[in-house]
Structure formats: C-alpha cells, structure tokens
C-alpha positions in Angstrom: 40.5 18.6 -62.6 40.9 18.6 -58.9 38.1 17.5 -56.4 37.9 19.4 -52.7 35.4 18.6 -50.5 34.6 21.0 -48.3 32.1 20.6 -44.7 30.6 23.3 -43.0 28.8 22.5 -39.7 25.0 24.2 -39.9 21.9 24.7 -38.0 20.5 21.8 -40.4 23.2 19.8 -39.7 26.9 18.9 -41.7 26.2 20.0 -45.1 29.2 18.9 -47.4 30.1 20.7 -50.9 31.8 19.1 -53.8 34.0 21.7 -56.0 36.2 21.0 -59.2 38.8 23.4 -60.1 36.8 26.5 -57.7 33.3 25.2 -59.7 30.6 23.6 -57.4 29.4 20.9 -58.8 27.7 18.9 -55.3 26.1 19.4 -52.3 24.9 17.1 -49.6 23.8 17.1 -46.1 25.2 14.8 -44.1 22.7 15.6 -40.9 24.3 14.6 -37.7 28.3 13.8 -39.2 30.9 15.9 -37.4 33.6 16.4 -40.4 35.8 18.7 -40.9 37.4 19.7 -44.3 41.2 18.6 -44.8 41.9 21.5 -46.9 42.3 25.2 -46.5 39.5 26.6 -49.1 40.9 28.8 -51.9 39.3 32.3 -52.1 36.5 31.2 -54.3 35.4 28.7 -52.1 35.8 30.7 -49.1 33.9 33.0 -50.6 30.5 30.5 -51.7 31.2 29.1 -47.8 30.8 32.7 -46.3 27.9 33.1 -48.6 26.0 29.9 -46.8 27.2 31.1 -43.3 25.3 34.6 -43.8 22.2 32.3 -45.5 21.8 30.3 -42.4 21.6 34.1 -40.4 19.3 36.0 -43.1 17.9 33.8 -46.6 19.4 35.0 -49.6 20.1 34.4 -53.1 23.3 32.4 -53.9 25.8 33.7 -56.6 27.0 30.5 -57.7 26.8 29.9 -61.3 24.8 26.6 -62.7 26.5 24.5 -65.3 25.2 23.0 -68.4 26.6 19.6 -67.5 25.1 19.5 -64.6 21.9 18.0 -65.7 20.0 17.3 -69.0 17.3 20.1 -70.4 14.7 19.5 -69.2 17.0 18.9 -65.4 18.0 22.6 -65.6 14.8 24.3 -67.3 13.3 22.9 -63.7 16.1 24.0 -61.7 16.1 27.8 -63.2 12.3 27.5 -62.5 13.4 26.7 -58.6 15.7 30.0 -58.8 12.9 32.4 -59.6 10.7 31.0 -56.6 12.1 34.1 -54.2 12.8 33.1 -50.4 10.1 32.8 -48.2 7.3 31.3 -51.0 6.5 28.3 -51.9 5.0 27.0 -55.1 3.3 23.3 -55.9 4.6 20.1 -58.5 1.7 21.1 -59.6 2.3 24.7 -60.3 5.4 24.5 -61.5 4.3 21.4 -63.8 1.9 23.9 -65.5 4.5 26.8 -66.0 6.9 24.4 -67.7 4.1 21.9 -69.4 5.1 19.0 -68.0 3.7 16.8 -65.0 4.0 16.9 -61.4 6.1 13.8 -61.2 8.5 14.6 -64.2 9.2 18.2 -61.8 9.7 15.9 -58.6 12.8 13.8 -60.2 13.8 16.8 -61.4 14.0 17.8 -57.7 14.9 15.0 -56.3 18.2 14.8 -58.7 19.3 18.4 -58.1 22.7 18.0 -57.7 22.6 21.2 -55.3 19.8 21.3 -53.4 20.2 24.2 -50.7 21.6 26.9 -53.8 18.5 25.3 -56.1 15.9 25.9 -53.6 13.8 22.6 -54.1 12.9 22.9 -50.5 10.4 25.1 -52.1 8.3 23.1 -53.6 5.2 21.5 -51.6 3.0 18.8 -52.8 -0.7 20.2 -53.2 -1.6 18.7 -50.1 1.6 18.7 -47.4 5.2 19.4 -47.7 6.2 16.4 -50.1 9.5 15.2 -50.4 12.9 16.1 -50.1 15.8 15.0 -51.1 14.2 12.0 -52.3 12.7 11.0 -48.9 9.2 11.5 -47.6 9.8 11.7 -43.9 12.7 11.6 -41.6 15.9 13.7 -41.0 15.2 15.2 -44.6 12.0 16.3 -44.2 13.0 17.9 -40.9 15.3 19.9 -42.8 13.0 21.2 -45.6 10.8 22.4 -42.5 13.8 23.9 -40.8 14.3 25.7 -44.2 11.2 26.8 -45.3 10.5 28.1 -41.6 14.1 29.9 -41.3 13.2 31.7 -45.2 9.5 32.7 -43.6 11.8 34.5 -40.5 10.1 32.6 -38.0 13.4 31.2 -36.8 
C-alpha cells in the first residue's frame, strides 16, 4: 500500500489527511503549520479535498466510506452514531451513551480515538454541562476549533 499525505490550509487551521491506495484512513489538524503537500492528489483525493473546501463554505455530509479496520465494534457503532447527528445539532455523552447502552466515558474514548474527526463529526458531542472535549483536550487550540465548527454548522459564521 502507498501512503500520501495530503494538507489543505483551512479556516480552522492546517488540517492534514492520511490516504492509502485513494482510501482515507487519517485526519489531523495541525492548527497553525504552513505545509504544503509534495504530491499532486489523484482524482479520488482531489475529489474528498474539494469536498472539505465546499464544507468549510456551506456544512455538509462527507462521502467518504468508513472502514471496518479502522476501529474495533464498539469504535464504529459510536462513530456511525456521530454520522446520523445532522449538521448544525448537537447531542450529549450522555445521550448518545443511552442510544447505544453504554456510558458517557466509554462514548468519549470512542471520540477521542476517531481516527477522522472532521468526516466523523465528534465536534458534536457536548458534555451535559459545556462543550467537553475534543480531540482529546479540554481547552486550548482544540477546543477553539470545535467552537469554530459547531458555530460555522449553526451558520453563524
């Protein structure tokens, strides 16, 4: 399998994406880097980058396809559960903890070890009481981001 790395410069910051043979399989942002990607993007991937331009102008769905591999069970049970929470809502640990009968914390690691966290929207989930974590972090850069997202998908940006 070959690896490409690809960076796209964004209103959040530089996000990069990880692909294997045209198949995403990471995501990260990278906040204030300036990189640029070393290699001219095949039409698959220019197609998934064009897809997270137009996101960053209007929220939408992403047609990207989620792998068994990329997670255990229990991982992607959560993660489809992220997919159905349309743009521009939110939902609680809590709630979701509930829907899939499980707890809180088992759907924060879940979250936290999402392998593609701007396509698996786990910006969306809020802690009952404030905006919880993202990313694995509590405050900083990353939680400035899951503001800047969950504003941008409300269309106050």
């Amino acid at each position: 399998m070959s690896s490409i790395t690809h960076y796209l410069q964004t209103p959040v910051g530089c996000i990069s994406f990880a692909f294997e043979d045209d198949i995403l399989v990471k995501m990260a942002y990278l906040y204030d880097a300036k990189k640029k990607s070393r290699q001219k993007p095949s039409k698959t991937q220019s197609r998934f980058l064009k897809q997270i331009t137009e996101y960053f102008k209007q929220p939408q769905a992403f047609d990207v396809p989620l792998h068994a591999d990329m997670g255990t069970p229990f991982q992607l049970r959560v993660w489809q559960a992220l997919l159905d929470i349309p743009s521009g809502q939110t939902r609680t640990y809590g709630e979701l903890a509930k829907k899939l009968k499980t707890s809180a914390r088992a759907i924060g690691m879940a979250c936290r070890t999402n392998p593609l966290p701007l396509i698996v929207p786990c910006h969306r989930v809020v802690s009952a009481n404030g905006i919880g974590g993202f990313c694995g972090k509590l405050d900083g850069k990353p939680i400035s981001v899951k503001e800047w997202l969950l504003t941008h998908e409300a269309g106050l940006h």
